[in-house]
C-alpha positions as CSV (number, residue, x, y, z in Angstrom):
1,X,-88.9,3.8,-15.6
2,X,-86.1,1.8,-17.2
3,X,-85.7,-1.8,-16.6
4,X,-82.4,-3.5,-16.8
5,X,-83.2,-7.2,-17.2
6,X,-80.6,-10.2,-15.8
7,X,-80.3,-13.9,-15.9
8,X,-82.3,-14.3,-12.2
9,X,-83.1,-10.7,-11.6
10,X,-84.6,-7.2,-12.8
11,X,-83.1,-4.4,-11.6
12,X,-85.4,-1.3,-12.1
13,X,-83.6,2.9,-12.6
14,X,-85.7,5.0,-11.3
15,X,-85.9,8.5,-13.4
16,X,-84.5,10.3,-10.2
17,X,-81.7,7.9,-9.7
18,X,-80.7,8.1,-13.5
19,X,-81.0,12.0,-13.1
20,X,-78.6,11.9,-10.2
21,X,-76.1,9.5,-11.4
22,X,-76.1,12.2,-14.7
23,X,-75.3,14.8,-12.3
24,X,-72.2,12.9,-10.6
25,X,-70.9,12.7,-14.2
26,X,-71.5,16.3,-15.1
27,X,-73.2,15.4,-18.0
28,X,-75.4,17.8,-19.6
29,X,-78.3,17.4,-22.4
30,X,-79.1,20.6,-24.9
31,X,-81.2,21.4,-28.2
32,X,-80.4,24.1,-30.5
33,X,-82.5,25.4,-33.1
34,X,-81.4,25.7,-36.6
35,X,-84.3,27.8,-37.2
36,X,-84.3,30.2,-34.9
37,X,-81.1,31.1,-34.0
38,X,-80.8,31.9,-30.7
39,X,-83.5,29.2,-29.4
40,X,-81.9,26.6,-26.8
41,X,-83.4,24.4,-24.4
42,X,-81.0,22.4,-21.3
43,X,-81.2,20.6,-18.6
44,X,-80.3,22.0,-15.1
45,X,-76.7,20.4,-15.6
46,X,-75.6,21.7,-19.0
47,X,-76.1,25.2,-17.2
48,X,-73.8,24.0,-15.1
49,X,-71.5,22.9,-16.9
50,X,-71.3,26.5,-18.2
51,X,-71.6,28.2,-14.8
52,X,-75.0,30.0,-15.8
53,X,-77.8,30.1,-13.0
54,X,-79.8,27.1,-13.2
55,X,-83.2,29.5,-12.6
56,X,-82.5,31.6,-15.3
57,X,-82.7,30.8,-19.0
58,X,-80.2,30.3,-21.1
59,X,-80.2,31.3,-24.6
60,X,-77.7,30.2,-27.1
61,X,-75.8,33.5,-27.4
62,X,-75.6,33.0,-23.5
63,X,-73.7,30.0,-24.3
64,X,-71.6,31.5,-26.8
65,X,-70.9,34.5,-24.4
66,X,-69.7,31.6,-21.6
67,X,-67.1,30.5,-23.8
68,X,-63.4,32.1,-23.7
69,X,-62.6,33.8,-26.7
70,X,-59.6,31.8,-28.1
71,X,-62.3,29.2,-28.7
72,X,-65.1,30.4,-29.5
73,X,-64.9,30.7,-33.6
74,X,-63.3,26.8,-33.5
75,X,-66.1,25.8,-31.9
76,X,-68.5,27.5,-34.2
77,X,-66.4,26.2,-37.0
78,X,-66.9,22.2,-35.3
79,X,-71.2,22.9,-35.8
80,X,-70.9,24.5,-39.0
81,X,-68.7,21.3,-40.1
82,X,-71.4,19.2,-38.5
83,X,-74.3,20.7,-40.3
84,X,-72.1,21.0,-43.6
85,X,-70.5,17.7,-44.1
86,X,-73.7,15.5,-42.1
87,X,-71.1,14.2,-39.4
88,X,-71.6,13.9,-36.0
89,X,-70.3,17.3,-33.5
90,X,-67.6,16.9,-31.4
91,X,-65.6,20.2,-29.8
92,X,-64.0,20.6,-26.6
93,X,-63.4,24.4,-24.9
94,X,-63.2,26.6,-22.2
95,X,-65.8,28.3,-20.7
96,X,-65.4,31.1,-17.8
97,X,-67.5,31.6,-15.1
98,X,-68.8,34.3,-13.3
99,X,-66.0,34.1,-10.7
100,X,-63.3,33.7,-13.5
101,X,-62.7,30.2,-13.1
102,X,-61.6,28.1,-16.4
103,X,-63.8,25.3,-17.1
104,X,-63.2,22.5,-20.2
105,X,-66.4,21.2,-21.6
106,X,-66.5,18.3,-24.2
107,X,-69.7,19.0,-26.4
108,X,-71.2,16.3,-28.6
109,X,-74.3,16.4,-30.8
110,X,-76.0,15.5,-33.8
111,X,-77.7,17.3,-36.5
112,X,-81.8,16.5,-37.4
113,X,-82.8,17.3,-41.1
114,X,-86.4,17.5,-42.4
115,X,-87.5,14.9,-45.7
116,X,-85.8,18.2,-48.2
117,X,-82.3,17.9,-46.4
118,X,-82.3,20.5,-44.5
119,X,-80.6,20.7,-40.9
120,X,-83.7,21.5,-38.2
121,X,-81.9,20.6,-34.8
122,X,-78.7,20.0,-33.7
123,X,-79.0,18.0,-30.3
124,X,-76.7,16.3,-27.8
125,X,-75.1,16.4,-24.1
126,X,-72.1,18.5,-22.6
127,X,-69.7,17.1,-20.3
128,X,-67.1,19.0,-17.6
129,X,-63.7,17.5,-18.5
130,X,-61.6,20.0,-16.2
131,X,-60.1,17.6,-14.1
132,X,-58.9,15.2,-17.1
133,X,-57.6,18.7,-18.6
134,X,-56.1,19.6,-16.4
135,X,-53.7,16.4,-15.8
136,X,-52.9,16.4,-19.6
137,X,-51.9,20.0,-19.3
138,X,-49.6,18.9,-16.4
139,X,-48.5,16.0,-18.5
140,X,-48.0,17.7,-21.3
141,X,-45.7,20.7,-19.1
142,X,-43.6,17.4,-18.2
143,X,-43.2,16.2,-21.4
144,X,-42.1,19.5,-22.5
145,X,-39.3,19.9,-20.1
146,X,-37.8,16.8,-20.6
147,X,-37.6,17.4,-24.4
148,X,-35.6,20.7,-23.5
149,X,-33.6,19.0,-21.1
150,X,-32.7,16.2,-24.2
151,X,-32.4,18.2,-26.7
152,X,-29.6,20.6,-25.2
153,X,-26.9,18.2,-24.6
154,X,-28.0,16.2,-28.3
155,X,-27.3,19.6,-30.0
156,X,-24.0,19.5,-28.0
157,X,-23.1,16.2,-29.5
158,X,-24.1,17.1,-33.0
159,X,-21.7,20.2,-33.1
160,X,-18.8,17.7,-31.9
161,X,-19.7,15.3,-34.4
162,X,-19.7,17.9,-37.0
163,X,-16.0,18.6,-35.9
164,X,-14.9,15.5,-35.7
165,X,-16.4,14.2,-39.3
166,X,-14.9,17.8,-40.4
167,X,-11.0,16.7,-39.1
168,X,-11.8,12.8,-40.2
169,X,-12.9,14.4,-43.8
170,X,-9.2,15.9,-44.6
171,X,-7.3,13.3,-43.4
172,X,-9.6,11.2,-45.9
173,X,-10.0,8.4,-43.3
174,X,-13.1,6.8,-44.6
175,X,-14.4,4.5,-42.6
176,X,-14.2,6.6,-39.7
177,X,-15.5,9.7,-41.7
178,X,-18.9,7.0,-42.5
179,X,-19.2,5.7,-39.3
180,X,-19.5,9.6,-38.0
181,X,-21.8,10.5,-40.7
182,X,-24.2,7.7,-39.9
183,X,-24.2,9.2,-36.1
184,X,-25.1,12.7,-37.3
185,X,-28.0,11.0,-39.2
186,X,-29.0,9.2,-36.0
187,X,-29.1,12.5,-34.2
188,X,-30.9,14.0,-37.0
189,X,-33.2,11.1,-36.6
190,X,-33.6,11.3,-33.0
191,X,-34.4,15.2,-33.1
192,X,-37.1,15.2,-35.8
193,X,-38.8,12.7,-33.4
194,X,-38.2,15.1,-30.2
195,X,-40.2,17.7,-32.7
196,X,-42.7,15.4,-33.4
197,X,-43.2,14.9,-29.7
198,X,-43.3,18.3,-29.0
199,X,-45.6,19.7,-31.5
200,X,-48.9,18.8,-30.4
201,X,-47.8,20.1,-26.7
202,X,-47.4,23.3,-28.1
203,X,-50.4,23.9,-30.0
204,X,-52.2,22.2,-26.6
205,X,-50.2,24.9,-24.5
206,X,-50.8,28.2,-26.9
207,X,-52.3,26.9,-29.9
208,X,-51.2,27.8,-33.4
209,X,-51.3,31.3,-34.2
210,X,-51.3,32.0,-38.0
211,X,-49.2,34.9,-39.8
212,X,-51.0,35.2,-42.9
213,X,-49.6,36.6,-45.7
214,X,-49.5,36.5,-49.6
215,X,-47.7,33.1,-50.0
216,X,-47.3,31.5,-53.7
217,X,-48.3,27.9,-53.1
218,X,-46.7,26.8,-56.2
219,X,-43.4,27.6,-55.5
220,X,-44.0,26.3,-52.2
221,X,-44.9,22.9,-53.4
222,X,-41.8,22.5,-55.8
223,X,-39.6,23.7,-53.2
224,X,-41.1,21.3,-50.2
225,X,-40.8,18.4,-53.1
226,X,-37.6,18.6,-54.1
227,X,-36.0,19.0,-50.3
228,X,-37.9,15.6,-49.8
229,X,-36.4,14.5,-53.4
230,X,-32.8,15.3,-51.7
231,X,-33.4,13.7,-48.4
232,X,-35.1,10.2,-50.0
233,X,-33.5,10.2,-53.2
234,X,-34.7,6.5,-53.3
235,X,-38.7,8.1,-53.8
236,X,-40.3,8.9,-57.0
237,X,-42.4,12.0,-56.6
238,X,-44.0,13.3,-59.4
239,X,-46.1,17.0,-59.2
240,X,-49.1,18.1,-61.1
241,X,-49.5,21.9,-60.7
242,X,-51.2,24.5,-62.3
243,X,-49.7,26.6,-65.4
244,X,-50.1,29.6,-63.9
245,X,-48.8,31.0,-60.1
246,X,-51.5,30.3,-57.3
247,X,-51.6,32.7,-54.5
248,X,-53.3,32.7,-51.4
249,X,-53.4,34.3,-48.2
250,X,-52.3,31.7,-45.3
251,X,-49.6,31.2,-42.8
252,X,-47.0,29.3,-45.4
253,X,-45.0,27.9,-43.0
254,X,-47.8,26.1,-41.3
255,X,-49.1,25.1,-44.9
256,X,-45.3,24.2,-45.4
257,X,-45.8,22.1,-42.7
258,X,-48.8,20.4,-43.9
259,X,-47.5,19.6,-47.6
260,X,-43.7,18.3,-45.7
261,X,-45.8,16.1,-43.4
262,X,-48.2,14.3,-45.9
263,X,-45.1,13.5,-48.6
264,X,-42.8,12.4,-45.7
265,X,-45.7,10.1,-44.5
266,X,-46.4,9.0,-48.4
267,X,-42.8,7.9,-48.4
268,X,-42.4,6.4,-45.1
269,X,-45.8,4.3,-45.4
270,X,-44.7,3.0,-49.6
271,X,-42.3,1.1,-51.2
272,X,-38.4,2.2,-52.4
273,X,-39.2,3.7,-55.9
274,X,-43.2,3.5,-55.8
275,X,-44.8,6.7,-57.1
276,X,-46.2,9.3,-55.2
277,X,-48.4,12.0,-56.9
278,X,-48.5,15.7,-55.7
279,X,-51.5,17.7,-57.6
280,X,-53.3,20.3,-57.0
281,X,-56.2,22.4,-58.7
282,X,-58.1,25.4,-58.3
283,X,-61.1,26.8,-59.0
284,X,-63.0,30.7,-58.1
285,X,-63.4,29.0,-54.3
286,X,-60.9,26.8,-53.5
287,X,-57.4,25.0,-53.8
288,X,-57.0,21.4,-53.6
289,X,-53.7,19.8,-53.1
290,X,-54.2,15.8,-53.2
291,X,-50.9,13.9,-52.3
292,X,-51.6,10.1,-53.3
293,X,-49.2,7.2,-52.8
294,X,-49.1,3.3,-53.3
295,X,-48.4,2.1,-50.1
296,X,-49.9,0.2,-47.3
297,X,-53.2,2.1,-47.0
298,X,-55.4,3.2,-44.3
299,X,-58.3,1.0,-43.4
300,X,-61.6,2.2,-44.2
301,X,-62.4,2.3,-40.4
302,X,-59.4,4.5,-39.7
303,X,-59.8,7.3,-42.0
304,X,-61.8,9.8,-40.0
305,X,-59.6,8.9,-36.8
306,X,-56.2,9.2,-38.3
307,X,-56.7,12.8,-37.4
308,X,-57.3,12.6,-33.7
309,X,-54.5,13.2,-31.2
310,X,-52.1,10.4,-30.5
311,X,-54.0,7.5,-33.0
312,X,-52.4,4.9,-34.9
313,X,-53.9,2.6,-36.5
314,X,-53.5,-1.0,-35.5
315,X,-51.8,-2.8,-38.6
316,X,-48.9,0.5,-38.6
317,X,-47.4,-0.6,-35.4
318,X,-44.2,-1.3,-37.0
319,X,-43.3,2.4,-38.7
320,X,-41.8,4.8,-36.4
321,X,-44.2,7.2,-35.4
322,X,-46.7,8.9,-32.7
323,X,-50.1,9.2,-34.3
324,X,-49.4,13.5,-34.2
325,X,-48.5,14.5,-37.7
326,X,-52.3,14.2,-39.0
327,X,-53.5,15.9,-36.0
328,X,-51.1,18.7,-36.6
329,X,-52.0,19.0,-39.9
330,X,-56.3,19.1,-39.2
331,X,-55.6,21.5,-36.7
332,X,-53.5,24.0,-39.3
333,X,-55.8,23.4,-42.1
334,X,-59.2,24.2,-40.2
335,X,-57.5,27.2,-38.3
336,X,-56.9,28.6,-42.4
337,X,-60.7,27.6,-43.1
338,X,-60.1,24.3,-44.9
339,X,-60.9,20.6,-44.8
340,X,-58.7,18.1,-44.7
341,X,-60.0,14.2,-45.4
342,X,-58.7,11.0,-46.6
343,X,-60.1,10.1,-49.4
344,X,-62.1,6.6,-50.4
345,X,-59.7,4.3,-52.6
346,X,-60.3,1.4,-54.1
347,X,-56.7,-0.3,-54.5
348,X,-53.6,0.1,-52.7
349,X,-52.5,3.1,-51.0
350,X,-53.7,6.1,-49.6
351,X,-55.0,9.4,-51.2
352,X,-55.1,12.6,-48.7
353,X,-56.5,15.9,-49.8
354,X,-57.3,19.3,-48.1
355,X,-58.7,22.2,-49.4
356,X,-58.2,26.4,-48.7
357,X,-60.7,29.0,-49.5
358,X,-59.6,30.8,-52.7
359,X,-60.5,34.1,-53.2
C-alpha cells in the first residue's frame, strides 16, 4: 500500500488502483541484463506497448525484432551511450505489430553498476506516445507547406531585386542601389530562417540519410571558415589544424553542416571582433574539432539540453533563433558514430566539441 498523506486526510492507493491508472497511461516497466544478453523481464504493459502477447515471454531480441528497422541501430546506439558515458537512457521509436500497425514508444532507463564500475542492469519504463506523434507529424506536414508556399513568391522577389539593384548599379544611383542591397540581405535573412525552420521537419519526416565518402576535413574546415570570414568580416576566427591532410569517411556536407552551424552560432552569441578558435586534433581513434568562443555562454544547467529539439535557453531570448541548429547537429554527428558535448568552462564563453571515429 501507498499512503498519500494531507492536511485533514489520508488518502490510501491501493496496488491494483496504481496498476490500472499505469495502464491508462501506457506506461510500461522493463529490466535488461547486462550480463546475459538476451535476459529481460516486463510487466504486462511494456508487452504492450510493443504489441507482443502478454502470455508469452518476451526476450530482449524479441524487443529488438518489434522495432522498425530505420530505428533500430539509433536506438541501440542511445543504451550503448547510456552505459558508456554513465547518463541516463532516453530513445524514442517505432515498433510494428503483428497487424502492421506503427507504434512510437518513448523508452527511458538507467544503468546499475557493481562496486568495480561495471554496468549490471539497465532498468526503466516504456511509454506509447503514438497519439502525440502523430499530431507533431501532422504539425510538422503544416509547417512544411507553408514554408513552400513562402518561399516561392520570396524567391520571386529576390530575382526582381537582383534586377533592379543590377539597372540602379549602372546608372550609379547610390542610395537607391543601398537601399536595394539592404532588401536582398533581408531576404537572405528571411530564407536562412525558413531553412532553419524547415530542417528539423525533414529529418522528423525522412531522417538524415548519409552519403559517405572520402572527404578531407581539413580543407573542409578552411573552406567553411573563410565563407563565414566573408560573410562576418567583423569576426576574428582563428584555425588550429593539423600539419598534415585528415581524411575520413562521412557524409561532408552534413559534417559541413555541423562545422557552418557551430561558427555561425560562435559569432552570433560574441562580441564584434572577439576571438573564436577552430581546432582540431587527431589521434589512431578519433578527430576532435573544438570551436570555442568568448561570448555569453551557456549555463551549466543548459548544456546537455541545448541539444534537444526546439530548446533555448532562458537568458538567449533576445538572439534570433529556434533552438534547432544543435539538434541538427547531434542528430548528424551520432548518425556518423560521434559525440557531440559542450564542454565545462570556467570563464566566459562557450566551448563545443564533437568527435568522429578515425580509422
Amino acid at each position: 500500500m501507498i499512503n498519500l498523506h494531507g492536511a485533514d486526510s489520508t488518502f490510501t492507493v491501493s496496488q491494483k488502483h496504481l496498476a490500472q491508472a499505469l495502464a491508462q497511461a501506457r506506461i510500461g516497466f522493463w529490466e535488461v541484463s547486462l550480463r546475459e544478453k538476451n535476459y529481460m523481464s516486463c510487466t504486462d504493459q511494456c508487452k504492450r506497448n510493443f504489441g507482443w502477447d502478454t502470455a508469452k515471454d518476451f526476450s530482449y531480441s524479441d524487443m529488438l525484432g518489434c522495432i522498425v528497422d530505420e530505428d533500430r541501430e539509433a536506438m541501440q546506439a542511445s543504451v550503448a551511450r547510456a552505459i558508456e558515458q554513465h547518463i541516463p537512457y532516453i530513445a524514442q521509436y517505432r515498433v510494428r505489430y503483428g497487424d502492421d500497425s506503427i507504434h512510437w514508444i518513448e523508452a527511458r532507463g538507467s544503468v546499475t553498476y557493481d562496486e568495480n564500475g561495471c554496468p549490471q542492469i539497465i532498468s526503466g519504463t516504456t511509454l506509447d506516445i503514438t497519439e502525440k506523434k502523430e499530431l507533431e507529424i501532422l504539425r510538422d506536414e503544416m509547417l512544411s507547406i507553408a514554408m513552400h508556399e513562402i518561399k516561392t513568391p520570396l524567391s520571386s522577389v529576390k530575382g526582381t531585386l537582383q534586377l533592379l539593384n543590377r539597372q540602379l548599379t549602372a546608372q550609379e544611383n547610390a542610395l537607391s542601389n543601398k537601399l536595394v542591397e539592404n532588401a536582398l540581405k533581408a531576404t537572405d535573412r528571411i530564407n536562412r530562417l525558413l531553412n532553419e525552420m524547415i530542417a528539423p521537419v525533414m529529418v522528423m519526416a525522412k531522417g538524415i540519410e548519409l552519403d559517405r565518402s572520402t572527404i578531407d576535413l581539413t580543407q573542409l574546415i578552411l573552406e567553411i571558415s573563410h565563407n563565414a570570414a566573408l560573410i562576418f568580416p567583423e569576426s576574428d576566427l582563428y584555425l588550429h589544424l593539423p600539419d598534415d591532410t585528415v581524411f575520413l569517411e562521412a557524409d561532408g556536407y552534413r559534417i559541413g553542416q555541423v562545422i557552418t552551424n557551430l561558427i555561425n552560432n560562435a559569432i552570433k552569441y560574441s562580441d564584434k571582433k572577439s576571438p573564436i578558435h577552430i581546432t582540431m586534433t587527431t589521434d589512431q581513434h578519433e578527430i576532435s574539432v573544438l570551436i570555442s568562443d568568448l561570448g555569453i555562454g551557456i549555463k551549466p544547467e543548459d548544456r546537455k539540453k541545448v541539444f534537444e529539439k526546439f530548446y533555448r535557453s532562458k537568458g538567449h531570448s533576445h538572439i534570433e533563433g529556434f533552438g534547432i541548429g544543435l539538434f541538427l547537429c547531434a542528430d548528424i554527428i551520432l548518425r556518423h558514430g560521434g559525440q557531440i558535448h559542450v564542454l565545462d568552462k570556467e570563464g566566459p564563453g562557450t566551448d563545443i566539441a564533437f568527435t568522429l571515429p578515425h580509422k
